[in-house]
N, C-alpha and C positions, 0 to 999 in steps of 0.2 A: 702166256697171257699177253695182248697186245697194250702197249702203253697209251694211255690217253694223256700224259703230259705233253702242254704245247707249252713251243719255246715263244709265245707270242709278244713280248715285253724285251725290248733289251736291256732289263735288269734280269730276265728268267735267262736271258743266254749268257748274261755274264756270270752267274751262277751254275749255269748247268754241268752236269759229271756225269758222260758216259758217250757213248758211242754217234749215235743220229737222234733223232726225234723231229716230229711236223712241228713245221711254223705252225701252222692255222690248219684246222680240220678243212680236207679234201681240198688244200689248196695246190698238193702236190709239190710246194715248197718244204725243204729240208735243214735243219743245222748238223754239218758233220763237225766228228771236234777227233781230230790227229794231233797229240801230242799234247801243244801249249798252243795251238791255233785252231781257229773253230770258222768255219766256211758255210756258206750256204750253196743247197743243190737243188735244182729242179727238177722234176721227174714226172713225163710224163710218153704217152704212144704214141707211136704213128707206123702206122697209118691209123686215125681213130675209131679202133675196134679192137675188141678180144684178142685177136690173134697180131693185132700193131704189136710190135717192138718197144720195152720202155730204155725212153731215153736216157738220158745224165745229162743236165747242163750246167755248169758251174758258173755262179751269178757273181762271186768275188768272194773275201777276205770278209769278216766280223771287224767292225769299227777301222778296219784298215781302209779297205774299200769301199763299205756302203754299211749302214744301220738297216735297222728291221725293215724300216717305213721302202728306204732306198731298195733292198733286195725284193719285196714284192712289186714293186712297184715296174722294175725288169724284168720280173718273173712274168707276170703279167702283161706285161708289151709282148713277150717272145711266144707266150701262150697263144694269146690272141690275133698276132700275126698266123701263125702257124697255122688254126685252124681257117684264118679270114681265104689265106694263098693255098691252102691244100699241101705244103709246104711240111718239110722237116725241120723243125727247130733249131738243129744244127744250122739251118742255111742263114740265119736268120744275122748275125752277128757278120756273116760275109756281103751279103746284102746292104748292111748298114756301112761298112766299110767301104763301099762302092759308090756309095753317095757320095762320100766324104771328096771335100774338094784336092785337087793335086797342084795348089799354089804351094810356091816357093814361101817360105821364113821370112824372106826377100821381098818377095812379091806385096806379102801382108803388111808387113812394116812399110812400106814406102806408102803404101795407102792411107794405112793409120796414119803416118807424119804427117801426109799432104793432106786429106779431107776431115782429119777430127785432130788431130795434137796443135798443127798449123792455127786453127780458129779460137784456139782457147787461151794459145803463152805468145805474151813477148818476142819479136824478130830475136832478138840477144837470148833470150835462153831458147826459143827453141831452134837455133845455128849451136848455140851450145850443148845441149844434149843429143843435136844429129851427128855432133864430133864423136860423141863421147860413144854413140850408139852405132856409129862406123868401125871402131875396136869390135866390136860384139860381130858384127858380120867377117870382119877376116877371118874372128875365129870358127863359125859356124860356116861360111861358103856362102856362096852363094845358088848353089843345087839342092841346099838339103828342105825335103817339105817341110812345113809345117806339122803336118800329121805327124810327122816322125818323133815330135818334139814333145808329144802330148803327154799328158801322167800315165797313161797304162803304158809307157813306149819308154819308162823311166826317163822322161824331160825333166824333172825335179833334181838328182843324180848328174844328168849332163850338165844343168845350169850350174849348179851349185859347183863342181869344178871347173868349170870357167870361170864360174865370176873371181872364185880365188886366185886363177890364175892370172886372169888380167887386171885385176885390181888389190894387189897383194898389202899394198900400205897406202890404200887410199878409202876407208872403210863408209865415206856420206859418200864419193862418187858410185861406190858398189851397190849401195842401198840403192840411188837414184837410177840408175842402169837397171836393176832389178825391177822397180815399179817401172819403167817405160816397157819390157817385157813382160809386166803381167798387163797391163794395160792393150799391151797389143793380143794377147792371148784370150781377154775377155771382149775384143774385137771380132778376132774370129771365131768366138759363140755366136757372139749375136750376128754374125754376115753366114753364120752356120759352113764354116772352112773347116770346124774340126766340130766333135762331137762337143753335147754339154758337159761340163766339168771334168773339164779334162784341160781346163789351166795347171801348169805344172807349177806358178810360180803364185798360188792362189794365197798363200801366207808367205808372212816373212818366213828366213832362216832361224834357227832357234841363235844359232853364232854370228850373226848383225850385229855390229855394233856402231853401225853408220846415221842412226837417228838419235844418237844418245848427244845430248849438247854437255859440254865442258863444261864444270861451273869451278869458278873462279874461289880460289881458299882466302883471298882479300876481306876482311872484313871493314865496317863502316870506319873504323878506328883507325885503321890503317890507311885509309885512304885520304884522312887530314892530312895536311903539312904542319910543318912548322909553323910557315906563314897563317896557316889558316886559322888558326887560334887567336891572331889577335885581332881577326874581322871579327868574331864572336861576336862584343861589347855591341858596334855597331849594327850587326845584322838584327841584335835583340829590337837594340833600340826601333830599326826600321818596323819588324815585325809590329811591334806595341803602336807606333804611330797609325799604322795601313787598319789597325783592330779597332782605333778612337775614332779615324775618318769613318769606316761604316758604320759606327752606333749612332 
């Protein structure tokens, strides 16, 4: 008997137990579940006819990589390309990656500093965070793309041991190095150098602890003197005088 259960809800897939099942009637979108992981698959033919060949294409990871909304929504780009170009589906992810620009890490950054970070901070801090943001290029090169750096390319993983690397007991300079590199990363979205969301450094680290300010164990008590006790008398008085001048 064929199953009419659709996994169309990402609460029906975080619930779901057993092998595949359709997203959506004849959407040709798929949730496979191996193991503890559940993935979505595409499936459709080509050439488009009876005797096409059905394909496989793997759209990503369950809440890893993309929600329900997020997997059709690629599904559908790759669909619709395919049929627009006459075009195998497969080609389709090769294609997009050929777009993609071949600037340097280097190249973007220097951009970002000079026509958008430059307009916004202070000559002193932004000489200051180009220091701090010159560490970051020794360690990365100067040859390595962009592209290379992006979330599907594990750039989250890379940063993330760098930044401990270079900044091992200095945990607000690391935070601050961290947002100049997501900063330049949601740069080249919008200049379209890398694909969309595919910022690696699109959240903080769960182990930052570079924004957290120091609060002092001093209380108000403490912070009398000796002396200051015996202004007391005086300061009332003042107080009471300042309260009879406005009435």
């Amino acid at each position: 008997m064929t199953s009419t259960y659709f996994a169309n809800t990402n609460t029906k897939i975080r619930k779901f137990k057993g092998k595949s099942c359709s997203v959506q009637p004849q959407s040709g979108l798929y949730l496979i579940q191996k193991g503890n992981s559940k993935f979505f698959e595409g499936r459709m033919r080509f050439p488009f006819n009876t005797s096409g060949k059905l394909i496989s294409i793997p759209i990503g990871i369950f809440e890893k990589d993309v929600l329900l909304k997020d997997a059709l929504e690629k599904w559908y780009s790759i669909k619709t390309w395919s049929k627009e170009n006459n075009k195998n589906p497969k080609l389709f992810r090769k294609e997009e990656e050929e777009k993609v620009s071949d600037k340097t890490f280097k190249e973007v950054a220097d951009e970002w500093f000079n026509f958008v970070y430059k307009n916004k901070v202070k000559e002193r801090t932004f000489n200051d965070r180009k220091n701090k943001f010159n560490q970051v290029l020794r360690y990365i090169g100067e040859e390595k793309l962009i592209t290379d750096l992006q979330r599907d390319k594990k750039g989250r993983q890379y940063f993330s041991i760098m930044l401990k690397t270079i900044f091992p007991d200095a945990p607000v300079q690391l935070t601050r190095v961290r947002q100049l590199i997501s900063w330049i990363f949601d740069y080249s979205e919008d200049e379209e150098y890398i694909e969309q969301d595919q910022n690696p450094l699109y959240k903080k680290f769960q182990w930052e602890t570079g924004n957290k300010r120091k609060i002092s164990d001093k209380t108000f008590a403490k912070t009398i003197t000796k002396n200051s006790w015996g202004m007391l008398p005086e300061f009332i008085q003042s107080v009471n005088e300042n309260a009879c001048n406005a009435s």
